[in-house]
MARKOLDO-400720 format. One record per residue (C-alpha): residue in three letters; x, z, y. Coordinates in steps of 0.25 Angstrom, whole numbers, plus 5000, padded with zeros to 4 digits. Last residue first. Example, Ala and Ser with C-alpha at 12.3 -4.5 7.8 and 13.67 -1.06 7.14 Angstrom:
<sites>
ser505550294996 ala504950314982 
</sites>
This chain:
<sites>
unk499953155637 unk498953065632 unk498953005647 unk500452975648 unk500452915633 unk499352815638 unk499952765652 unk501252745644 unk500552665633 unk499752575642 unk501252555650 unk501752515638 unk500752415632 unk500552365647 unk501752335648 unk502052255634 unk500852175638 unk501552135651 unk502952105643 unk502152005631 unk501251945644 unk502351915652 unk502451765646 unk500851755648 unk501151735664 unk499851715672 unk499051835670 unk497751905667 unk496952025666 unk495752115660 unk495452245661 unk494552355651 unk494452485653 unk494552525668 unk493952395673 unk494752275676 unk496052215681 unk496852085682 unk498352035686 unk499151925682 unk500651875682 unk500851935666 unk501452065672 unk500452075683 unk499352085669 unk500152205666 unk499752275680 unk498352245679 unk498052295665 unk498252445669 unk497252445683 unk496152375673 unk496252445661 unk496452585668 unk496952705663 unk496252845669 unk496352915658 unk494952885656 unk495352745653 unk495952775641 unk494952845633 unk493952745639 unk494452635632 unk495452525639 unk495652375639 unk496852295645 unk496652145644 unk497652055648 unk497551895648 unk498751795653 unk498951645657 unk499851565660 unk499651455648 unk498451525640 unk497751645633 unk499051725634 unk498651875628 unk498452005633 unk497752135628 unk497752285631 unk497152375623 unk496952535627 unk496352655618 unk495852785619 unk494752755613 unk494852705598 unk495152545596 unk494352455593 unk493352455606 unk494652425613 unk494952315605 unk493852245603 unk493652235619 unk495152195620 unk494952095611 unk493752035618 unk494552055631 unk495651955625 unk494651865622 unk494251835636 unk495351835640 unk495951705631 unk496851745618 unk498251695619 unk499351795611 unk498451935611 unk499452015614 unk499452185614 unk499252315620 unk498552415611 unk498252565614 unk497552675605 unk497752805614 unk497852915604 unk497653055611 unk498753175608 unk499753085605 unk499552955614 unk499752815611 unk499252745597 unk499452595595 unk498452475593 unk499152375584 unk497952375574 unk497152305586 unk497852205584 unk497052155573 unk495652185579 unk496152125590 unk496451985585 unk495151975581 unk494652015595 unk495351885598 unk494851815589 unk493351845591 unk493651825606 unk494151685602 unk492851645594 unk492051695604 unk492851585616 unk492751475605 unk491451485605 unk490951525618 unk491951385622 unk491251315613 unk489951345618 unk490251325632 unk490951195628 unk489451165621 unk488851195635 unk489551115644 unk489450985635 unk487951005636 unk488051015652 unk488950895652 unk487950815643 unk486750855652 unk487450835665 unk487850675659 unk486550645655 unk486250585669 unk487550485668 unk487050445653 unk487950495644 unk489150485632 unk489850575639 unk491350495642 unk490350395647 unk489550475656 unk490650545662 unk491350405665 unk490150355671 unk489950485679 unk491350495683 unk491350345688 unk489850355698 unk490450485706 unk491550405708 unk490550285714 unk489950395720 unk491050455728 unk491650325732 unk490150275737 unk490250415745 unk491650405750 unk491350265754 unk490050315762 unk490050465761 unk490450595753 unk490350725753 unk491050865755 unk490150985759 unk490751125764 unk490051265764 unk490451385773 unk489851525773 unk490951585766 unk492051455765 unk492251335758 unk490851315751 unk490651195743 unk489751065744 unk490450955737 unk490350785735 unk489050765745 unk488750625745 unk488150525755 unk488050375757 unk488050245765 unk488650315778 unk488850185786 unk487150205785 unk487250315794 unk487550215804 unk488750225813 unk489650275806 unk490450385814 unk491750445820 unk491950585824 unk491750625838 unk490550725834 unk489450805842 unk488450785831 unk487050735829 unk486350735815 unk485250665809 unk483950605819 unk485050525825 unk486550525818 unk487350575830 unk488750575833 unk488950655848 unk490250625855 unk490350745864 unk490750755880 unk491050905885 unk492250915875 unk491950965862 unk492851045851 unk492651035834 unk492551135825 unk491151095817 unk490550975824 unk489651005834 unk488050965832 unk487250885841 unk486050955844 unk485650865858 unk486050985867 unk487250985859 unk487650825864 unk487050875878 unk488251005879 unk489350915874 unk489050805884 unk488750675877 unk489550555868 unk488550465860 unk488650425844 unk487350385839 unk487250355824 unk486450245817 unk485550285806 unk485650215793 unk484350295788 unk485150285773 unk486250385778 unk485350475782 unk484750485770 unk486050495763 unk486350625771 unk485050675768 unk485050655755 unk486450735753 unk485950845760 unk484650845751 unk485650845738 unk486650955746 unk485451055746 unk484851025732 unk486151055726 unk486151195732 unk487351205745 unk488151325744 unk487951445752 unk488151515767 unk488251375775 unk488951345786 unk489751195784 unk490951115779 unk490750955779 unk491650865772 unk491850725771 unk492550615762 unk493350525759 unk493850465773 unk493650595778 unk492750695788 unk492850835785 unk492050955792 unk491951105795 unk491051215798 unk489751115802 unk488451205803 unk487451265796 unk486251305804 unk485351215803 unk484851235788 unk485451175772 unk484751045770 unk484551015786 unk485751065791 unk486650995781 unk485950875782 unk486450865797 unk487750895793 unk487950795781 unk487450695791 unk488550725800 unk489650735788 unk488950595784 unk489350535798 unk490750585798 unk490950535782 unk490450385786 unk491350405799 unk492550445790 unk492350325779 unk492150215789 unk493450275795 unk494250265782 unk493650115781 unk493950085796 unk495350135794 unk495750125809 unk496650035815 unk497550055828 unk498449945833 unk499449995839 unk500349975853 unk501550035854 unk501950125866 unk502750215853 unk503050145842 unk502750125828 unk503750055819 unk503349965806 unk502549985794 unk501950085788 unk502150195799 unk501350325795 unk500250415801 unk499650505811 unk498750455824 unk498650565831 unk497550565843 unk497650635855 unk496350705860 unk496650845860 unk498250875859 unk498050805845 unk496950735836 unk497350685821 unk497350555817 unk497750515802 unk498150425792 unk498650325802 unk499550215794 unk500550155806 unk500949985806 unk502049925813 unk502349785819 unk501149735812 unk500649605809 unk499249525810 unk499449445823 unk500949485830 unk501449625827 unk500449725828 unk500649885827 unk499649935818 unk499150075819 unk498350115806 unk497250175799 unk496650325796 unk495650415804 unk495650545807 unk494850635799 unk493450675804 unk493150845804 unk492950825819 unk494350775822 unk495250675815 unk495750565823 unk494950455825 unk495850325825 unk495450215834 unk496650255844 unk496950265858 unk498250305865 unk498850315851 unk499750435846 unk500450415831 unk500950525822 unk502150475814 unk502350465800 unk503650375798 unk503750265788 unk503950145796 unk504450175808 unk504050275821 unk504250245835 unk504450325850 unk504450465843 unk503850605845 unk504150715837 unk503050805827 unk503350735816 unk503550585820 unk502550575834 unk502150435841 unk501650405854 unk500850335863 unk500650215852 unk499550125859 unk498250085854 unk497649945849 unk496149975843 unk495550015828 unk494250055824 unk493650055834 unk492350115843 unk492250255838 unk493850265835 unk494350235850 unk495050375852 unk495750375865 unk497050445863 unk497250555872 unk498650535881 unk499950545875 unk501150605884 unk500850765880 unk500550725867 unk502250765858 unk502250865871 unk500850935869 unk501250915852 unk502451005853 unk501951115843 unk501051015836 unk499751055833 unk498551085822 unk499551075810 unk498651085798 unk499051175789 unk498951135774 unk498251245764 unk498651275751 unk497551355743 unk497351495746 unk497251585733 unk498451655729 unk499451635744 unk498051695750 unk497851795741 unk499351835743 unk499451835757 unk498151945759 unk498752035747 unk499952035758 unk499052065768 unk498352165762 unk499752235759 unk500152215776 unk498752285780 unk499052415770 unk497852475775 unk497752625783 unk496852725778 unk496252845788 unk494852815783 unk494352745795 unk495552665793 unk495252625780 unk493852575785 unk494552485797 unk495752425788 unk494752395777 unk493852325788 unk495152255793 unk495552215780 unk494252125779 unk493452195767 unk492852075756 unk492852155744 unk493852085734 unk494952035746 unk494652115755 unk494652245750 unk495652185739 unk496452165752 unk496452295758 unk496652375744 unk497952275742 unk498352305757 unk498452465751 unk497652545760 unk498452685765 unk498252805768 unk499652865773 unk500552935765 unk500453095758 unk500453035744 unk499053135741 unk498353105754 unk498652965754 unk498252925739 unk497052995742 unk496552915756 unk497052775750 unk496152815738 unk495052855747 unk495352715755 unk495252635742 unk494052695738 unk493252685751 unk493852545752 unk493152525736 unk491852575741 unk491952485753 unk492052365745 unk490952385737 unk490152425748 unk490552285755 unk490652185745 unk489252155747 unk489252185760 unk490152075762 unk489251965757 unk488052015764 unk488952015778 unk489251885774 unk487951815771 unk487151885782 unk488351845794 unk488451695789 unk486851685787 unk486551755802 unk487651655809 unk487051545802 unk485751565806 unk486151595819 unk486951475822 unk485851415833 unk486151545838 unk487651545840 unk487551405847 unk486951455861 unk488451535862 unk488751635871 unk487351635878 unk486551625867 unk487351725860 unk486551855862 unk485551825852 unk486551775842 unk487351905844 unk486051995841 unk485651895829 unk487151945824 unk486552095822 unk485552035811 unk486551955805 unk487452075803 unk486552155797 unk486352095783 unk485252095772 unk485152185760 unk484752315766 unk483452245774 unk483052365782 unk483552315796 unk484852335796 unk485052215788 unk485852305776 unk486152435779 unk486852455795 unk487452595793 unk488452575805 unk489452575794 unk488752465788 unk488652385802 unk490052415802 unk490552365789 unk489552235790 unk490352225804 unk491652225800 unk491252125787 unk490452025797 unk491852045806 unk492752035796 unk491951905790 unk491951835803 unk493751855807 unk493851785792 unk493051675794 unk494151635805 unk495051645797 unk495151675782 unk494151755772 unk492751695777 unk491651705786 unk491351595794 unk491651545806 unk490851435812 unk490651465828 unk489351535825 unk490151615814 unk490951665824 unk489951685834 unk489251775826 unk490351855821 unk490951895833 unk489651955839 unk489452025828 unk490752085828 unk490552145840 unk489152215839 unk489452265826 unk490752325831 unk490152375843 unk489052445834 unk490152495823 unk490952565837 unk489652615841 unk489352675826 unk490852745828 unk490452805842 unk489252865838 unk487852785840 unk486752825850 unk486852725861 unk487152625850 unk485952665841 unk486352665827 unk484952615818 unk486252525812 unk485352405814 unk484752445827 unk486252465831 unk486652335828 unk485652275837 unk486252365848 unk487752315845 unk487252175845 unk486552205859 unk487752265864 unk488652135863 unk488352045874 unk487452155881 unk488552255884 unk488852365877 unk489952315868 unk490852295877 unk490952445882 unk490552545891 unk489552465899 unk489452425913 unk488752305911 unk489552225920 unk490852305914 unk490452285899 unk489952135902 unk491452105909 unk491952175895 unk491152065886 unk491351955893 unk492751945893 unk493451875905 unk494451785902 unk495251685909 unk496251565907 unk496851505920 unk497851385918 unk499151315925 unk499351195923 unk500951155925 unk501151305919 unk502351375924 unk503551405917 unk503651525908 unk504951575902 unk504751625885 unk505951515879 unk504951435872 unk504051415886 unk502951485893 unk502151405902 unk501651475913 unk500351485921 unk499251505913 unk498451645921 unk497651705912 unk496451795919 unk495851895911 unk494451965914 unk493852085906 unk495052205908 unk494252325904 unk494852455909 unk494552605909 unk494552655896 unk495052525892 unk496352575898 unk497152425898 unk497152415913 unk497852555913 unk497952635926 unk498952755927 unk498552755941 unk497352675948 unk496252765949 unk495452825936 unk493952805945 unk494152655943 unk493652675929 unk493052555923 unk494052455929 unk493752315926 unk494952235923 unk495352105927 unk496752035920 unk497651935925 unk498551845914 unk499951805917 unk500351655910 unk500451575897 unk500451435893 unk501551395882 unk502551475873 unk502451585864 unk501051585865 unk499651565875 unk500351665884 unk499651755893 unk500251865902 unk499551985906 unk499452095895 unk500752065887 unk501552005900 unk501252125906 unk500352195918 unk500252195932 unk498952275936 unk498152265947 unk497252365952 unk498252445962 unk498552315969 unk497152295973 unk496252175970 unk496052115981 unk495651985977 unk496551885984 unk497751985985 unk497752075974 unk497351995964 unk497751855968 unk499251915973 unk499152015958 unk498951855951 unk500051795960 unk501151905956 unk500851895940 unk502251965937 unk501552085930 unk500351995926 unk498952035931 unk498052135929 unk496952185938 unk495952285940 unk494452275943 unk493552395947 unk493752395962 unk493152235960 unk491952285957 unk491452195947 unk490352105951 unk490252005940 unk490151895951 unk490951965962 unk491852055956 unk492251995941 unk491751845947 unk492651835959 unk494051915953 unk494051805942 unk493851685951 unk494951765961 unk495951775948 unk495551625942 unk495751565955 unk497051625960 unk497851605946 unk497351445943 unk496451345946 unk496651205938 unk497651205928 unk496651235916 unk495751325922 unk494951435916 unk493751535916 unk493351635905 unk492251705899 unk492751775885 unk491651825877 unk491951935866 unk492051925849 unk492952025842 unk492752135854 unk493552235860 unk492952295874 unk492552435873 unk493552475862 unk493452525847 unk492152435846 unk492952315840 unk494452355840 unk494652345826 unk494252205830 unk495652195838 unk496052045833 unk494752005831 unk494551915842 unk493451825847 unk492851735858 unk491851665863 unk492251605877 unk491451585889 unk492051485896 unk492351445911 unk493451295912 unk494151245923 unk495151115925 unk494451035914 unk494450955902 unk495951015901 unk497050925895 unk497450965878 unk498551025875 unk499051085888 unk499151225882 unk497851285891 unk497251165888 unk497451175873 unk496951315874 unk495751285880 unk494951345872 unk495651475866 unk495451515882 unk494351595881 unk494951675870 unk494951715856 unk494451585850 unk494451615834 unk495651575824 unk496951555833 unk498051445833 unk497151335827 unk496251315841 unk495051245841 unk494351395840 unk493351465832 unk492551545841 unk492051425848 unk492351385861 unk491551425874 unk490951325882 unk491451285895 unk490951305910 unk491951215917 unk492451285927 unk492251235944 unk491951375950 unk490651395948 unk490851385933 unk491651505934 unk490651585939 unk489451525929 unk490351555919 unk490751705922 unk489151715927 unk488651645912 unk489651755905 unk489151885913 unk487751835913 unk487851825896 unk488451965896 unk487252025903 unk487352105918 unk487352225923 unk486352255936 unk487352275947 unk487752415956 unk487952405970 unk489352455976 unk489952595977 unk490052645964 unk489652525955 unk490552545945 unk490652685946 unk489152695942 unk489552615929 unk490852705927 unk490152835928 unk489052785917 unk489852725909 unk490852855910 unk489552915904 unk489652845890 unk488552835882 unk488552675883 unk487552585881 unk487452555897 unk486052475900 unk485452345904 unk484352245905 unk485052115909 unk483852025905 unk482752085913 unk483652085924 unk483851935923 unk482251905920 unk482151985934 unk483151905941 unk482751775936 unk481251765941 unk481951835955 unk482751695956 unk484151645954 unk484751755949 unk486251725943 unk486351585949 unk485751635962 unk486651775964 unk485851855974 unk486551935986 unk485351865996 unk484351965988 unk484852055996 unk485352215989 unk484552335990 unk484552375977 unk483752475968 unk483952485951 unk483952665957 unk482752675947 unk483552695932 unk482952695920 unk483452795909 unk483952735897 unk483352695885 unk483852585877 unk483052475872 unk482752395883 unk484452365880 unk484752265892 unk484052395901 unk483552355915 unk483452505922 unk482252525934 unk481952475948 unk481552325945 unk482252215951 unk482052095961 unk481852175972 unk483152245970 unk483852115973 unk484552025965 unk486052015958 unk487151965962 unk488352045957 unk489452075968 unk488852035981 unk489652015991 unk490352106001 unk491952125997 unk491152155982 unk489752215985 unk488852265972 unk487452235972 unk486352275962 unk486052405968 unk485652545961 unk486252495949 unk485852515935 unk485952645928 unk486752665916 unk485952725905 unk486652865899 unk486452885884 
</sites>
């Protein structure tokens, strides 16, 4: 393997500055830096420059100190074989000074540092699991500001730099097959929101590809719009970008649209060019051979409307992305993606487990590697930002990538831990890799490591239980595929109902069937697994009400009412003005008596729900002289809308309501005593849960109510009794010190400087309201609160279940709830004590006695009707006929009226061992309303002919509304419609003898 010398000189000259500040040769030693000490490659001694110290960067190397622990930390080397590399590595630099390669985490802190420079607000990035219903995992740069970019909510401010998380498995089949696909990647991006607009963005996106990153600007190719006529003026005229390397293109590569209707505009691509040496003719900016396109400019200036023209955007708005991963590949002068520094180390560790050196490894292991290497990646994050593993959704998109990687790490021939422990799990080894390289795209991932590891142990352990067994019955059902193919002449083929009991009974996501059957030449039935899909879900998925999360027209029904201002901490009830009032979905000046109607106040007392907290209930009075109402309104609940407008929804009672009115606005103090009560103790409830239970679960959902509360959490099993006692103490105990909360409003960054905790789900602004309980819990919460724990008065947990893989959930009760609860609590066990003739701590004895003599009984009465029923056999059992002529086969098919399952096996037990071998019984009977048994039960004689108990009873208990199997030579079934048990029995009694005749011939 070639090693990829480093530069003879660390400067490159771009219309004569300096490209890539870096220092003088005095500063660095004359031999080869390697990121990976432990690859060998040859050193080079031509690391020699003449460049000034006066060309130096100070916020990149400030001081000599820095320099030399700065080159210590970029150590570096090519991972790949390929002498083209090598060719286009020297090309690159042909001419000018060559540059020391720098690390994915300077790559991202330089595109910050250079926005930030030029008035952005340097913002976090958002979570993987987005505030948005439309799509299930953030996907872009720009999936944040959404709402500004729609007009739904008002920028914060004109300029905004991220470093996004993002991820998309829409092409995962693509993982590894190309250099630059990738479920999880970095997306860096700068925007305005009507502030700076196509100039800017263009020259600001020229500047830090050739002069901060130093890319050589003959290397750089462009793409713009095919009408775009201002974007080629920019390119061409401003930055000298020649006409031959910019590219008009189409509406389906270079023009955005955020749907149907709504914001949408030319988009402008740059594209580094790794073989400038193929010309300009026939070129193809989508040649991946020869192309990357790593920096997009969106340009948001038109409005499409219903009938498809465009008007102009009043605000019109710059959306960027550059991926961090492919400008890491072409600053580290690498083949591919994967072999640079953000991603290689978790390919290299997965190497050391396979005992398959990268640089040594086929091309089908380095596809297993990048595979490995990606998913990881993906997974981590995922989990950190609360997803996981599950059937549906978002959980979903986590178990096929553990499954896809479990698969591949086994292929890899990775047994067990990888490091001699056959029954642990490899994939939390790799993942300490990601959580080691993730201090800098996320500081929070490693305080979620143990989590992170528990997650990724349990599930890969729970699916390679299933796995082998699993694969063995693919191999099967491909084979057969294969066969049935070869002697019909068709296609191999995978029925969908193979595919979804793979699924379904083993646990293999389609896709991973899909991918092993197509290594085997099968193809799969994708539209029959679907079908089996639907019906499970139409079978087994309760009903399930959808919450309408926006109104079509709701920026016009808002666009003239300003935020409300929430007075709730202070009151609980305050004058307010009527600014607008909505009757199913339509705006009106006055409502009557009767109507529902959704009200919108200027300020309110009301909170509306957010949080996990419902929103409160009371009503709007409007006064007519001392103690009378013109009209009064029932709210029964406040939702938010259009960011901070509240929604007062509820029902007229008496009077009209109308607009520019003035209300008096009460809240329910009892109900809202009830909510803060419940807020607090789902607090408390938190901070015990770390304690009893370890740190690192964490909040996955919550409920706060008038009755009672709920909390869901990350854990891997259930709560022991023991557990959820000292939970429960604690909670109390905290409620007996009567401690005063503290509720104080702080930067963002300070309030999690201080520890406090994020509530599950929710989004902050720069300035928090942080609730704590001192020496107990302290929280970023805008919910409302008692004052003392002492308001709480008591403390009971009522359930503790698990609701999803890997998440538990804890309903309980407080305050008035909690008395209520009790006092409930208290009634039953009067009541139980007196029906049983007991004291109230004799009651678990007498039950548990009770128990056991209905267990008795019921062994009795259950022996007693298996002894009649085998009775009933050894009369019917005269009525056995003979089929056959050169080989008697004794068959009976018969009624056994309503004798329970359990007794119909026990006759057909007798029965079989009765009668002579070769013989075959099958039984039904109707042991109760709707309800149908079938047993079918075979000797050996008859099995051997290849006739099957279990595959011959299924079809007859379909009959009946049923379905069942079983072994070769004894099956069992059921139904739901006992009228066709008569015809289904007469079935099977002539399809048995048929069967039977054709054999003895």
């Amino acid at each position: 393997m070639e090693s990829l010398k480093l530069p003879q000189s660390l400067f490159s000259s771009h219309g004569g500055k300096a490209i890539v500040p870096f220092p003088t040769s005095s500063l660095l030693p004359k031999s080869t830096f390697l990121i990976y000490p432990n690859r060998k490659l040859a050193p080079s001694t031509d690391f020699v420059t003449t460049a000034t110290g006066a060309h130096l960067s100070a916020n990149i190397f400030p001081c000599r100190h820095c320099v030399v622990k700065q080159i210590r930390s970029m150590q570096f080397t090519t991972r790949s074989t390929s002498a083209s590399v090598q060719s286009t590595a020297d090309e690159l630099m042909e001419g000018k000074s060559k540059d020391l390669p720098v690390s994915g985490d300077s790559i991202r802190r330089r595109f910050i540092d250079f926005y930030a420079s030029r008035g952005h607000k340097v913002l976090p990035s958002a979570s993987l699991v987005p505030d948005d219903p439309t799509v299930l995992l953030t996907i872009a740069g720009m999936l944040q500001f959404k709402p500004i970019f729609l007009g739904q909510v008002p920028r914060q401010v004109p300029r905004a730099t991220t470093a996004q998380r993002c991820i998309r498995t829409n092409d995962v089949e693509n993982v590894g097959q190309t250099s630059r696909h990738h479920t999880f990647f970095e997306m860096l991006g700068n925007f305005s929101f009507g502030d700076y607009f196509k100039k800017e963005a263009i020259r600001w996106a020229w500047e830090l590809s050739t002069v901060e990153f130093g890319l050589p600007a003959d290397r750089l190719w462009i793409s713009i719009f095919e009408d775009d006529n201002e974007a080629f003026e920019i390119w061409h005229d401003e930055m000298g970008v020649p006409v031959e390397r910019i590219k008009r293109m189409g509406e389906d590569d270079n023009f955005w649209t955020s749907g149907v209707t709504g914001p949408c505009g030319p988009c402008s691509e740059i594209y580094y060019d790794f073989h400038p040496e193929r010309g300009y003719s026939d070129t193809d900016l989508n040649d991946d051979t020869r192309f990357i396109e790593f920096y997009n400019l969106v340009f948001m200036e038109f409005n499409k409307k219903d009938d498809g023209s465009l008007e102009p955007l009043k605000q019109k708005n710059i959306d960027t992305g550059l991926g961090l991963e492919r400008i890491a590949r072409i600053l580290q002068k690498v083949s591919n993606n994967y072999e640079t520094d953000l991603i290689y180390p978790i390919i290299e560790k997965t190497s050391e487990l396979a005992k398959v050196p990268y640089g040594l490894a086929d091309d089908h292991s380095k596809l297993n590697l990048k595979i490995i290497g990606d998913h990881l990646r993906a997974i981590v994050y995922l989990i950190s930002d609360g997803v996981v593993p599950s059937n549906i959704g978002r959980g979903y998109v986590v178990r096929r990538l553990i499954r896809r990687a479990v698969r591949t790490g086994r292929m890899l021939g990775i047994k067990g831990d990888g490091q001699g422990n056959l029954e642990g799990a490899f994939l939390p080894v790799i993942a300490r890799k990601v959580i080691e390289l993730s201090a800098h795209i996320n500081p929070d991932v490693k305080d979620k490591t143990p989590r992170i590891l528990e997650e990724l142990k349990r599930e890969e352990l729970k699916f390679v239980q299933t796995l082998e067994r699993g694969e063995k019955y693919l191999d099967q059902m491909l084979l057969e595929a294969l066969l049935s193919a070869k002697a019909s002449g068709m296609v191999p083929r995978l029925s969908g109902k193979d595919a979804f009991l793979l699924y379904d009974t083993y646990g293999f996501p389609v896709e991973i069937t899909a991918e092993v059957a197509q290594e085997r030449g099968v193809s799969i039935d994708i539209t029959g697994f679907d079908i089996e899909m639907e019906n499970q879900r139409r079978q087994s998925q309760a009903a399930h009400s959808a919450v309408k999360l926006a109104m079509g027209n709701s920026a016009d029904l808002t666009k003239d009412v300003s935020d409300t201002k929430f007075l709730g901490y202070e009151t609980l009830s305050a004058t307010a003005v009527v600014e607008s009032l909505i009757v199913n979905g339509n705006p009106v000046p006055q409502v009557s008596e009767g109507s529902e109607v959704e009200v919108f106040l200027n300020r309110t007392p009301f909170y509306a729900e957010s949080g996990g907290q419902i929103g409160d209930h009371g009503f709007l009075y409007v006064p007519q002289g001392e103690n009378q109402h013109k009209a009064v309104m029932e709210i029964i609940d406040v939702q938010k809308s259009m960011g901070n407008i509240f929604v007062h929804k509820g029902t007229i009672r008496e009077g009209v309501l109308e607009v520019g009115r003035e209300v008096e606005a009460a809240v329910d103090a009892k109900l809202r005593q009830r909510a803060k009560v419940h807020h607090t103790a789902t607090h408390l409830l938190q901070s015990a849960l770390k304690k009893v239970i370890g740190q690192e679960t964490s909040q996955a959902g919550s409920l706060v109510a008038f009755e009672r509360l709920r909390f869901d959490f990350n854990f891997h099993r259930p709560l022991i009794d023991d557990e959820l006692a000292e939970i429960e103490r604690l909670v109390n105990k905290w409620v007996g010190d009567a401690t005063p909360l503290q509720t104080k409003v702080m930067p963002l960054a300070d309030a999690k400087g201080a520890g406090a905790i994020a509530m599950f789900g929710e989004k902050y602004g720069e300035e928090v309201r942080v609730v704590e309980v001192p020496g107990v819990s302290m929280e970023l919460c805008g919910g409302t609160h008692v004052s003392n724990t002492s308001e709480i008065r008591g403390f009971k947990i009522i359930s503790e279940q698990g609701i999803a893989s890997g998440i538990r959930r804890i309903e309980a009760v407080a305050g008035d709830a909690f008395i209520e609860y009790v006092n409930a609590r208290d009634y039953h066990m009067k009541q139980l004590c007196s029906t049983l003739k007991v004291k109230a701590e004799e009651v678990t004895t007498r039950v548990e006695n009770l128990l056991e003599e209905l267990r008795i009984t019921r062994n009795e009465a259950s022996t007693l009707r298996e002894k009649a029923a085998v009775y009933k056999a050894s009369i019917m059992a005269t009525k056995a006929i003979s089929v056959g002529t050169s080989e008697k086969f004794r068959v009976l098919v018969e009624s056994m009226e309503d004798t329970d399952a359990d007794s119909l096996k026990k006759a057909a037990e007798y029965l079989i061992e009765t009668l002579e071998d070769p013989a075959a019984v099958i039984l039904g009977s109707c042991p109760g309303a709707d309800k149908v048994s079938l047993v079918a039960a075979f000797t050996p004689g008859v099995v051997q002919l290849g006739i099957q108990a279990g595959k011959f009873i299924g079809p007859i208990a379909k009959l009946c509304g049923g379905g069942g199997g079983g072994r070769p030579n004894f099956a069992q079934a059921g139904g739901r419609k006992p009228e066709n048990l008569s015809n289904a029995l007469e079935k099977a009694r002539s399809e048995i003898i048929s069967v039977l005749s054709e054999k003895a011939k």
